[in-house]
C-alpha positions in Angstrom: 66.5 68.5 77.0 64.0 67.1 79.2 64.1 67.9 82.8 63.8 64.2 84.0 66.2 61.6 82.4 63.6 59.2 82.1 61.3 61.1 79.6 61.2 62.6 76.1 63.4 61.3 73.4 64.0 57.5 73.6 60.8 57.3 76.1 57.2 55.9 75.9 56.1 59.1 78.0 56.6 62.9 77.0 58.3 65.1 79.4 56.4 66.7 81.7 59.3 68.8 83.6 60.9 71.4 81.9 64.7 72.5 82.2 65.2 74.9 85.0 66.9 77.5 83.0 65.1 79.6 80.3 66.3 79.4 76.6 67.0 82.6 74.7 65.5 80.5 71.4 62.5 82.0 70.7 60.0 78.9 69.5 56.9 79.9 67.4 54.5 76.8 68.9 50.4 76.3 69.2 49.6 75.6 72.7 47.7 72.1 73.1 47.4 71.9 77.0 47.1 74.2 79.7 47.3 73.6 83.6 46.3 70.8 84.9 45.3 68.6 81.4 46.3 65.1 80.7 48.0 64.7 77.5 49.8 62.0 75.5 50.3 61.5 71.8 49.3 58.5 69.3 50.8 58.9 65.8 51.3 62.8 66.3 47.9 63.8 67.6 46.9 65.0 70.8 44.7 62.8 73.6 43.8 65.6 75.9 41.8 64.5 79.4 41.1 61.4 77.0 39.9 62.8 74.1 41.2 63.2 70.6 41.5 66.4 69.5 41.1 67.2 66.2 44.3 68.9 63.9 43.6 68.1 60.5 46.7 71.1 59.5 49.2 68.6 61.3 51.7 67.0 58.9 51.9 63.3 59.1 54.8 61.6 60.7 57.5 59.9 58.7 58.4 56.2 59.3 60.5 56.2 62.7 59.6 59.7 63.6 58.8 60.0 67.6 55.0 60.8 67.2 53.9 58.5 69.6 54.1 58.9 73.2 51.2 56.8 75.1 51.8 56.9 78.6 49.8 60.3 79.9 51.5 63.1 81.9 49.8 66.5 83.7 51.0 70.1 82.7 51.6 71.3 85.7 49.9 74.6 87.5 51.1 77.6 85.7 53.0 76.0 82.5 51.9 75.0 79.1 52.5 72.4 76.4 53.4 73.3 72.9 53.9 71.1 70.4 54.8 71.8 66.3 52.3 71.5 63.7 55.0 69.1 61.9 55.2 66.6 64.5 57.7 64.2 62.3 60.8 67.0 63.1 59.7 69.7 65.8 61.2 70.5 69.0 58.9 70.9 71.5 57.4 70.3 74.8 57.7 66.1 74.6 61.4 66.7 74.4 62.1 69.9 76.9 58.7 69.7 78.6 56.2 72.2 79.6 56.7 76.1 79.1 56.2 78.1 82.4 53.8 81.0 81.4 56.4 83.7 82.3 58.1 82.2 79.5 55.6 82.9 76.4 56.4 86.0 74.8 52.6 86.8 73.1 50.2 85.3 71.0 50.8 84.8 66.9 48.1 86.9 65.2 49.3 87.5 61.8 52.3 85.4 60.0 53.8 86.9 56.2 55.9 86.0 53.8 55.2 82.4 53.2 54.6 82.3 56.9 58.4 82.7 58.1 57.8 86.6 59.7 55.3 86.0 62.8 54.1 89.2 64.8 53.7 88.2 68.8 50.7 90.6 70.5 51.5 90.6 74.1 
């Protein structure tokens, strides 16, 4: 869940303010803005400080899948957004907002067995 009641799911704007309490799901997610970035989303890729970027590995959204968010928010000072490469059905950061940095547990270097067994370096 979003932290504001007015973004995320069933809004034109993702959520920019995460829940106050930390999760003990553990969410294996590229990081597609840092502190202070703009972002929104057309059709499941990224405007970040008005420009496109480029994700040709993202999976194209499915009819009436929330990939589009258009109005812009800021990731605040400290806190990052993550979003899934499979846009169509991940949660991520438009529905429960940006991930303080004390939150991420390390970086993904090497991924196995079909990709399910990632390896976090902190």
């Amino acid at each position: 869940m979003c932290g504001s009641g007015t973004q995320g799911s069933g809004s034109t704007q993702p959520c920019d303010l995460p829940v106050a309490q930390e999760t003990r799901a553990v969410f294996v997610k590229p990081v597609v803005a840092g502190p202070g970035d703009v972002i929104s989303l057309v059709n499941g890729h990224v405007i970040r400080n008005g420009v496109r970027q480029n994700g040709p590995y993202i999976a194209a959204c499915r009819a009436g899948a929330v990939c589009s968010f258009p109005s812009p928010v800021k990731v605040p000072a400290g806190e990052y957004y993550m979003l899934g490469d499979n846009r169509g059905v991940s949660d991520d950061s438009r529905f429960w907002g940006p991930v303080p940095s004390a939150w991420i547990l390390g970086t993904v270097v090497h991924c196995s067995l079909l990709d399910t067994v990632c390896h976090p370096v902190r």
